[in-house]
DOPATI-677473 format. One record per residue: residue in one letter; x, y, z of N, C-alpha, C in turn. Coordinates in steps of 0.02 Angstrom, whole numbers, padded with zeros to 5 digits, always signed. Example, Ala and Ser with C-alpha at 12.3 -4.5 7.8 and 13.67 -1.06 7.14 Angstrom:
2
A+00660-00284+00390+00615-00225+00390+00660-00165+00390S+00642-00112+00354+00684-00053+00357+00645+00002+00394
END
This chain:
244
X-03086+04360-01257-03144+04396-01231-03123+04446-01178X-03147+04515-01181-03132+04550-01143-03185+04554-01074X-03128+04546-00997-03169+04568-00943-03214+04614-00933X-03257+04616-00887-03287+04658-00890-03328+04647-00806X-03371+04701-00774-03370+04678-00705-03384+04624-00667X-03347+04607-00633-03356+04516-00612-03423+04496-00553X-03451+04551-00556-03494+04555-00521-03570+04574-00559X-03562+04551-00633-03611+04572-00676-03684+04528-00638X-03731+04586-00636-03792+04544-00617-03829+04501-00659X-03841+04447-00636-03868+04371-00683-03919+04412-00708X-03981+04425-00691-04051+04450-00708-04035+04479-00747X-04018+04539-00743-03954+04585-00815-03973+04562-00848X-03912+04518-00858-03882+04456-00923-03946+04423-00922X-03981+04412-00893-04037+04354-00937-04093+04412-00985X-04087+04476-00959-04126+04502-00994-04096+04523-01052X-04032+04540-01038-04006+04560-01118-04007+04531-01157X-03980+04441-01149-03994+04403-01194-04048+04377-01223X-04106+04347-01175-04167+04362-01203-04192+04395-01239X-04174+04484-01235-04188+04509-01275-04146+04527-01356X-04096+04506-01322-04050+04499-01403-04071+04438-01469X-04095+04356-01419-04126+04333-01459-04185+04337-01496X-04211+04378-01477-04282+04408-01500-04279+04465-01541X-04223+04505-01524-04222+04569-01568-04190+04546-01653X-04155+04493-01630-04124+04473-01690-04152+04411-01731X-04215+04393-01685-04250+04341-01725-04217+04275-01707X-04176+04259-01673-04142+04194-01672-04172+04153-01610X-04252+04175-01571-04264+04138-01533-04318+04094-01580X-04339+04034-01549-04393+03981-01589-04425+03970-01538X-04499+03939-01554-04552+03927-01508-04500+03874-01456X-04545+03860-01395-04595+03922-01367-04562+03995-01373X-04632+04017-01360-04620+04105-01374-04636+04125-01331X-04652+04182-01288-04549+04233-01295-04521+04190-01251X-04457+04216-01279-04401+04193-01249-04379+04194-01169X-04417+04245-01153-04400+04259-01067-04417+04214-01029X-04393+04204-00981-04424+04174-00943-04393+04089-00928X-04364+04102-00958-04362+04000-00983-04272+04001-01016X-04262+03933-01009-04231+03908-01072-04233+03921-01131X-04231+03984-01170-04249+03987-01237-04226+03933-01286X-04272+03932-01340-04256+03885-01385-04232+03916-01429X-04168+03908-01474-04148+03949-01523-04124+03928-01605X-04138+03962-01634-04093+03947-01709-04026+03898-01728X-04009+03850-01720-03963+03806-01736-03965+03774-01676X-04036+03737-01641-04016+03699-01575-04005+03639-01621X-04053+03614-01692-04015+03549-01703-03930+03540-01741X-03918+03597-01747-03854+03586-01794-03795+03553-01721X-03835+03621-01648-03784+03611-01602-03756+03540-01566X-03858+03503-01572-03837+03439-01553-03802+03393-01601X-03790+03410-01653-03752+03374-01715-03683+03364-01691X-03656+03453-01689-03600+03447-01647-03582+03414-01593X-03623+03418-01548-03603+03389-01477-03607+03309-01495X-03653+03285-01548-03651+03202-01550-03584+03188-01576X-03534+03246-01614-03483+03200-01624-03425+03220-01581X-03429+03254-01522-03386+03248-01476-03359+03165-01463X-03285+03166-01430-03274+03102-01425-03321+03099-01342X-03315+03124-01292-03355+03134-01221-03430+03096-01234X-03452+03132-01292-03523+03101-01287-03525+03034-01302X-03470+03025-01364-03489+02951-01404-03475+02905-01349X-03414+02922-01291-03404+02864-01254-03447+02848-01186X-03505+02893-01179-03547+02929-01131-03592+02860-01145X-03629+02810-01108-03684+02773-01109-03724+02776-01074X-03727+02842-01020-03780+02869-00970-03766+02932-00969X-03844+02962-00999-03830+03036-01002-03886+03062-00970X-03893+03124-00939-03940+03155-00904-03945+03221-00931X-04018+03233-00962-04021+03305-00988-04071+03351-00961X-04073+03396-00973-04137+03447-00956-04187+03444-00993X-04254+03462-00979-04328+03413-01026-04352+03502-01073X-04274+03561-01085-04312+03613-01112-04307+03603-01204X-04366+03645-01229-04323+03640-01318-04273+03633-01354X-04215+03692-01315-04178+03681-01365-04128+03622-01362X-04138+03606-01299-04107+03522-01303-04142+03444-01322X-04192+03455-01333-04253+03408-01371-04217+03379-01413X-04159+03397-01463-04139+03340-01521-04073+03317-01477X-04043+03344-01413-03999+03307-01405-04010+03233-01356X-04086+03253-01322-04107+03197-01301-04113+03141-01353X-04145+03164-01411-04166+03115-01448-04115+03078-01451X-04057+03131-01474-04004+03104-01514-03970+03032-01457X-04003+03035-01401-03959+03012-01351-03981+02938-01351X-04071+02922-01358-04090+02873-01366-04078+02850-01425X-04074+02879-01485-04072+02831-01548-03991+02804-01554X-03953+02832-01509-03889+02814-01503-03872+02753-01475X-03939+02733-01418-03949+02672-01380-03903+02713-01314X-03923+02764-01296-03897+02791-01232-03950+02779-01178X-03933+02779-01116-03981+02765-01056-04009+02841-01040X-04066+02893-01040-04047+02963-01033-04112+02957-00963X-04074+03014-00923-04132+03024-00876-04144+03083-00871X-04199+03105-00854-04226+03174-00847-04250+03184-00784X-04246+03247-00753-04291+03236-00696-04349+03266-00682X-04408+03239-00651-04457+03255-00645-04469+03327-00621X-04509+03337-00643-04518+03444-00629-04515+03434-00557X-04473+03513-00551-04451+03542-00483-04444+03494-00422X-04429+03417-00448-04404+03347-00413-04451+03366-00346X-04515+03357-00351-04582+03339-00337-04583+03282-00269X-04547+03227-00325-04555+03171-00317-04501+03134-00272X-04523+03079-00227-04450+03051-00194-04443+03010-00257X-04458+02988-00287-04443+02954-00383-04414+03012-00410X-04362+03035-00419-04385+03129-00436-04321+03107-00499X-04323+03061-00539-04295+03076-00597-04337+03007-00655X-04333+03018-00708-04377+02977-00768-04311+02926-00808X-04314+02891-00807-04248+02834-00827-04302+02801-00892X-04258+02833-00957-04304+02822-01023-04240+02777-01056X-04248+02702-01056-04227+02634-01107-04233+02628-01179X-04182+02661-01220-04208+02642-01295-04207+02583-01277X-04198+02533-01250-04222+02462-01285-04285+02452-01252X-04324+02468-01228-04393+02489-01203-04464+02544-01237X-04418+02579-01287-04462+02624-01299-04444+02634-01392X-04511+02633-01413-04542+02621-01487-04551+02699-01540X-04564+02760-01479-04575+02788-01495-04521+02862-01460X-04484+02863-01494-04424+02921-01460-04461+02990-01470X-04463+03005-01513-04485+03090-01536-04537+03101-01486X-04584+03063-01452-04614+03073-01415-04596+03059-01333X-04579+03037-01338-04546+02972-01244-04498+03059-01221X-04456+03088-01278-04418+03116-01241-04433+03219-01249X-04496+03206-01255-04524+03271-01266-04540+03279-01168X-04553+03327-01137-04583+03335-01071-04663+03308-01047X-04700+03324-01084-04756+03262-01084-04743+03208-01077X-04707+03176-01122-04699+03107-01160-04643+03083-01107X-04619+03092-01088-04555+03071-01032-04585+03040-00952X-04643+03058-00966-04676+03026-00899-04726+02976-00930X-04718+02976-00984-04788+02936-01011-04745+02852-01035X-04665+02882-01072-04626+02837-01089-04561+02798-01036X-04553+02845-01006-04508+02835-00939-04514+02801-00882X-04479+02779-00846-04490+02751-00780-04478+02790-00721X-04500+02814-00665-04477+02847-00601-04455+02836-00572X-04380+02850-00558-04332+02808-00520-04305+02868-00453X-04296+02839-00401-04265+02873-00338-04191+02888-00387X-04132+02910-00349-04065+02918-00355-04033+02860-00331X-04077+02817-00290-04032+02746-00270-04042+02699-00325X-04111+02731-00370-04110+02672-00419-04052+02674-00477X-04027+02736-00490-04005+02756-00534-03919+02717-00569X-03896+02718-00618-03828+02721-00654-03793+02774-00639X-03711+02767-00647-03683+02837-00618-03703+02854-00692X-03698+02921-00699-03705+02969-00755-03631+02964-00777X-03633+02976-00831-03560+02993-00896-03559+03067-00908X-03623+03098-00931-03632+03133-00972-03679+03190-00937X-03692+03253-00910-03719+03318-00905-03738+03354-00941X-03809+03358-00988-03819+03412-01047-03867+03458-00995X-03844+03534-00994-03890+03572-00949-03885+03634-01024X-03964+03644-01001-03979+03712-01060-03945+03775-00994X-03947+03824-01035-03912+03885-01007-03951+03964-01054X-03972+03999-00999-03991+04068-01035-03908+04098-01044X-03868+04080-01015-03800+04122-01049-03747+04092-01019X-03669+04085-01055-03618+04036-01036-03550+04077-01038X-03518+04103-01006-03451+04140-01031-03400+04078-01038X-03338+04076-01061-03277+04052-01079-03236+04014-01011X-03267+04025-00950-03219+03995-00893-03296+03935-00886X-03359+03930-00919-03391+03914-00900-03449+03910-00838X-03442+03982-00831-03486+04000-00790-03565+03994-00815X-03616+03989-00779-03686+03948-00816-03716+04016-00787X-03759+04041-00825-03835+04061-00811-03901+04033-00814X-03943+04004-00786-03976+03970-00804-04044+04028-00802X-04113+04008-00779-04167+04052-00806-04170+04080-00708X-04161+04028-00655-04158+04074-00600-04189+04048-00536X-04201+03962-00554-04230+03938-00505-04196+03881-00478X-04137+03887-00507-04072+03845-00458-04076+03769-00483X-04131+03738-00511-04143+03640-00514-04083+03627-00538X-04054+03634-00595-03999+03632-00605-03938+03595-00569X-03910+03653-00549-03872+03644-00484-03893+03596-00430X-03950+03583-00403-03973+03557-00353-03979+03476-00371X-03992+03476-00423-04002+03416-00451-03918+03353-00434X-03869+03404-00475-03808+03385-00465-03765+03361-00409X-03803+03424-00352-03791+03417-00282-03821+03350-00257X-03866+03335-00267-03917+03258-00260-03882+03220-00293X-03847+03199-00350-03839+03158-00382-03782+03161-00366X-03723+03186-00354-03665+03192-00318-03661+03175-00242X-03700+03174-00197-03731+03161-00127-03746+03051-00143X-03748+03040-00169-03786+02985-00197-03712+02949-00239X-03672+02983-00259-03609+02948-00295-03621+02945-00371X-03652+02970-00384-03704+02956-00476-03649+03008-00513X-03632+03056-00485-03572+03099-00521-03536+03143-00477X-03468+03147-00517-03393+03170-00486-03377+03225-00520X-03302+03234-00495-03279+03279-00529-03262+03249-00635X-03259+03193-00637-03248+03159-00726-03306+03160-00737X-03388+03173-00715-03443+03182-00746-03431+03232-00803X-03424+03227-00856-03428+03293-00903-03498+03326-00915X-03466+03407-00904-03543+03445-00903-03557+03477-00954X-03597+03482-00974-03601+03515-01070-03677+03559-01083X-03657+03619-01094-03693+03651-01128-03708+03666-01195X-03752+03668-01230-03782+03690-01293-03813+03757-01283X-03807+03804-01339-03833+03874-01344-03826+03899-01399X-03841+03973-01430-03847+04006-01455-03769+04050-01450X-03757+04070-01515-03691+04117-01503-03694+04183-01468X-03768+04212-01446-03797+04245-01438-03760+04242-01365X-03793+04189-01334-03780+04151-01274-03726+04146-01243X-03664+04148-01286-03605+04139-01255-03571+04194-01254X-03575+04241-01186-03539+04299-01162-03469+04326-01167X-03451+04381-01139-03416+04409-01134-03386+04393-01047X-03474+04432-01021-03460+04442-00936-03416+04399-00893X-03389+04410-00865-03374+04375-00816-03426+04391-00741X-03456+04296-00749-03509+04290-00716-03485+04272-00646X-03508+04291-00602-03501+04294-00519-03554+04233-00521X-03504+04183-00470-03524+04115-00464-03528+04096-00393X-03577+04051-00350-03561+04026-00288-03515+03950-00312X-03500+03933-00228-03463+03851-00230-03509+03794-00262X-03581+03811-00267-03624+03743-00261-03658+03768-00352X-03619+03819-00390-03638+03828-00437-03617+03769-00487X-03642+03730-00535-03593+03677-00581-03573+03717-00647X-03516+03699-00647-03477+03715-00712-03495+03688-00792X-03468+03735-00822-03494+03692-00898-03414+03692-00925X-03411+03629-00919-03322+03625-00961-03338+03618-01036X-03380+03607-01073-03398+03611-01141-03465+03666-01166X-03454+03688-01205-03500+03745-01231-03515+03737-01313X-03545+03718-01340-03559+03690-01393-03637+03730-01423X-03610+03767-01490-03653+03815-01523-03653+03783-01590X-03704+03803-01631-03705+03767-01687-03642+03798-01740X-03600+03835-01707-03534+03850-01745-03479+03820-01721X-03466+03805-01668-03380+03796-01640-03418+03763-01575X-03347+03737-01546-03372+03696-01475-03303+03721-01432X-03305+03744-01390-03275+03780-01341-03263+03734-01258X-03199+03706-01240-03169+03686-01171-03161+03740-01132X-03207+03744-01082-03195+03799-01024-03136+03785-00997X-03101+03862-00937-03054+03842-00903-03103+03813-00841X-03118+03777-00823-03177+03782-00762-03150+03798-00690X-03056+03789-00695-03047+03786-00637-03024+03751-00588X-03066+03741-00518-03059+03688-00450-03106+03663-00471X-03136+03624-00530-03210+03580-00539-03256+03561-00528X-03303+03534-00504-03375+03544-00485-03390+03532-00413X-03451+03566-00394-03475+03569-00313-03460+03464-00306X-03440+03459-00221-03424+03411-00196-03487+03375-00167X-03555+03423-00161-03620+03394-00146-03654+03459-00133X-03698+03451-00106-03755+03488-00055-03723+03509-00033X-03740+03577-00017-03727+03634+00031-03773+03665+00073X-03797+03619+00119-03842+03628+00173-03864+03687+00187X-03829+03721+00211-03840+03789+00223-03858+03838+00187X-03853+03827+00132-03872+03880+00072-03956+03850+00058X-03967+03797+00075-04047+03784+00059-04099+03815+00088X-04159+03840+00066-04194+03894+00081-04251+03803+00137X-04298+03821+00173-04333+03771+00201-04387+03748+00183X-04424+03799+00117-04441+03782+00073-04442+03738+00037X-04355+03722+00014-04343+03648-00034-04339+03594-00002X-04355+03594+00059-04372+03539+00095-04425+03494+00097X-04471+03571+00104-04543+03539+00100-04570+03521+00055X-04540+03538-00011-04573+03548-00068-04523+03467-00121X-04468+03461-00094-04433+03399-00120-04419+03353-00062X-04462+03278-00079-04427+03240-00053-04342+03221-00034X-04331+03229-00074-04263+03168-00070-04231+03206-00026X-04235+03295-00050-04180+03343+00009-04209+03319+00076X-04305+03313+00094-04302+03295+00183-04260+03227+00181X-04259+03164+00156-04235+03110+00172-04157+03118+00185X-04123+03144+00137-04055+03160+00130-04015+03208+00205X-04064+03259+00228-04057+03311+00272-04013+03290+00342X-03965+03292+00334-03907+03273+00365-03937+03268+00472X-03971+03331+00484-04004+03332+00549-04081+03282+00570X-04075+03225+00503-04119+03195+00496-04106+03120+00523X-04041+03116+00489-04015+03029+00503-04008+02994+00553
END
């Protein structure tokens, strides 16, 4: 893949691609594509792929994102008899993640849809939690060192930072993206320290090992938090280091 400015602006790139999946027809409901996690044309072939990674098969706690086009890899996670957690929108909650038990739950296609994940799930703090194995994060766009774009409101990342703060995941957490070929760039994406890496990239054609690098943020990065996510998420006031 050829460089190109390393300073490419994210918004840019989310609009080009957005609009590439749409111009070319390869986005799927929800519709349009902007804005969000798009859902795209081969998300179930991709989770096919990613189920036969060896990472996943040996993965028995996985944590995914609650958007479309990762919907069959959740599934795929419970009918596997995987432990999967999701976390509650914009982590709301001092419970701020959903801990969904196939051996608890009757009805998957539903439990692990975003509705259904609070209806089938349990609400667990980060002290309740299992360390994680496994990281599936959707991505509006992914280049080759594994740099992430996501849609632009950081949970992502923040999430990791919490769950890393907490001991739930390290640098051997494997982080994995699913996308669209659409999706997977050229740019070389301009990244902060507290950004997380995607060491796997997995399209419903080929599955791709990033170089990622010095490997994933070491926790929270205090300073970079707006005071906003304070007020608005528990766990960051409890956690808040000028707090203890």
């Amino acid at each position: 893949m050829a460089d190109t400015d390393p300073t490419v602006d994210k918004e840019t790139l989310r609009k080009r691609v957005w609009n590439e999946l749409e111009e070319r027809e390869q986005a799927r409901f929800p519709f349009p594509p902007h804005g969000r996690i798009s859902n795209f044309a081969g998300a179930d072939e991709a989770a096919d792929r990613l189920a036969e990674l060896d990472a996943w098969r040996s993965a028995d706690v996985i944590k995914a994102n609650p958007d479309a086009p990762q919907l069959p890899v959740r599934r795929a996670a419970l009918r596997e008899g995987k432990i999967l957690y999701m976390a509650v929108p914009r982590l709301r909650d001092a419970k701020c993640f959903f801990r969904l038990d196939p051996e608890t739950i009757d009805d998957i296609d539903s439990a692990t849809t975003v509705s259904g994940c609070s209806r089938f799930g349990e609400r667990v703090g980060p002290d309740e939690m299992e360390p994680i194995d496994l990281i599936v994060s959707g991505s509006v766009a992914v280049n080759e060192r594994g740099a992430r774009v996501g849609k632009g409101e950081g949970y992502s990342d923040l999430e990791f930072g919490i769950l890393r703060e907490f001991g739930l995941v390290d640098d051997d957490t494997v982080t994995v993206t699913t996308v669209h070929g659409i999706q997977f760039v050229d740019e070389v994406i301009a990244t902060a320290s507290y950004d997380v890496p995607m060491e796997l990239i997995v399209t419903p054609e080929r599955t791709v090992r990033a170089d990622i690098g010095d490997g994933k943020p070491s926790g929270l990065e205090w300073e970079t938090l707006e005071e906003s996510r304070f007020e608005k998420i528990p766990v960051l006031a409890e956690l808040r280091p000028d707090t203890q």
